[in-house]
Every structure is written in C-alpha cells, then in structure tokens.
N, C-alpha and C positions, 0 to 999 in steps of 0.2 A: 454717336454722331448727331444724335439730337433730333432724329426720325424714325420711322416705322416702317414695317413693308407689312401694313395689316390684311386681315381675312378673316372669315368666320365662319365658323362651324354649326350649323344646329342639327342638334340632337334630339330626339325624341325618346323619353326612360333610355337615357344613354345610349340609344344605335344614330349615327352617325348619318344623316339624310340628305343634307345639302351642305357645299362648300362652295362661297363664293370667291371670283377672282381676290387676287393681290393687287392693292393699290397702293403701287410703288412711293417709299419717300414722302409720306403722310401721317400728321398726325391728327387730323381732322377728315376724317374718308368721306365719299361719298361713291355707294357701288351703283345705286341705282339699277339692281338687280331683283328679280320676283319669281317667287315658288310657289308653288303649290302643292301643297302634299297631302296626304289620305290621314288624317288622325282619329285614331282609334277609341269607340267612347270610354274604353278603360283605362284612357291612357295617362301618368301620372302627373311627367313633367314636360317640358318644353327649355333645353338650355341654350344659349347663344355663346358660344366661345369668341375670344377676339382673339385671334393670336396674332406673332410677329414673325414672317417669313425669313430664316435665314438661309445662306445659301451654302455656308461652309460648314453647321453643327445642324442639329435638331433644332425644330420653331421653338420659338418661346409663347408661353401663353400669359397675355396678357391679363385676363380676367374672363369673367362670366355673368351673365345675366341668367336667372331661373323663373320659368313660369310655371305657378303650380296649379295643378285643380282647383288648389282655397283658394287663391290670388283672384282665380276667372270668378268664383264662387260671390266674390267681394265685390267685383264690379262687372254686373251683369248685365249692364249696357258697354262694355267696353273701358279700356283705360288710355290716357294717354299722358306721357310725360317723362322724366330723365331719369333713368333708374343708375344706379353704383354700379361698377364691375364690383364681384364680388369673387375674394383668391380662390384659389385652386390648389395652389402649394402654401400649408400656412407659414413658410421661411419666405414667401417672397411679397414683397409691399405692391398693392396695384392703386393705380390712379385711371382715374378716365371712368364716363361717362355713359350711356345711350340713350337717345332718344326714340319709345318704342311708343309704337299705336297699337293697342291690340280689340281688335273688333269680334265681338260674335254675333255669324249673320244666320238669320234661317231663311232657306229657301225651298225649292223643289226636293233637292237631294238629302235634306235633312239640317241639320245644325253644322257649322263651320265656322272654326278659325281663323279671322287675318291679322297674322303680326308685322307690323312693317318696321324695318329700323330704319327711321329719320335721316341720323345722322352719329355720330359720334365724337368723341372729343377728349 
C-alpha cells in the first residue's frame, strides 16, 4: 500500500525493555516517546528494532539499529546522526534510516545513557 504501521522495540543483550506505540500509515514516524531504563555496566548491546504492525499475519521487521560498548567507546562525548537499519533476516532487503542522539551523562547516580531517536525515514 505504500505505508507502514511502525514501532520499536529496544532491547537490551536481547531482553526486550520498551515498545513504543504504533504510528499508524507512516513512513516517516514521529513517536515523540521517552524511557528510562536501568543499564547495566556489563552490559553489551543496545538494539532498536523498527517493525511493521500487522493485523492479520505476524509483524514484519523492518530492520535494526545496534549500539555496542565499542561504538560508546569511540565517541565518548556522545554521537549524533543517521545510522542504516541494519537486516535481521538475511533473505530480506531493508531500507530506511534513523536519526539517533546518544549522550553519555554523569551525575549523582553514577554514569548514564540517553538515546533519543529523532526521527526515521
């Protein structure tokens, strides 16, 4: 049809943390949604799944974003800019986009992660 009914999943070393609504009939989302989560300093990765909600089969996943300990390692004031989905199934072709911020702040509570996703496309 030439649209999407996206969402996203993040994971954390693949356990499943947050899932934001569906934003119906989009291929440019905007959730305008915010987390906070506890991450663990052993902890490996950070994934962003995009999937496509459907209503009559199982979702489709569109692609994925990874953030690894090197990545953070590399830019330790933070990164910002348009990363690739990257496949999940290697039979299937993905396109699109994300725009992530990812900040590391220190404060009272010790060291912390903010990853924001912009926007997508």
């Amino acid at each position: 049809t030439g649209s999407s009914d996206p969402y996203c999943i993040v994971k954390i070393d693949n356990e499943a943390i947050v899932r934001t609504a569906t934003v119906w009939k989009m291929l440019s989302p905007f959730w305008g949604e915010e987390y906070e989560v506890h991450l663990q300093p052993t902890f490996h990765s950070i994934s962003i799944y995009v999937m496509d909600e459907d209503a009559l089969s199982r979702d489709d996943v569109i692609g994925k974003v990874c953030i690894t300990r090197a990545m953070l390692a590399e830019h330790p004031k933070g990164y910002s800019g348009w990363v690739s989905l990257s496949e999940v199934d290697p039979d299937e072709e993905v396109q699109g986009e994300i725009h992530l911020r990812v900040e590391l702040l220190e404060g009272e509570g010790g060291r912390r992660l903010r990853c924001t996703v912009l926007e997508a496309r």
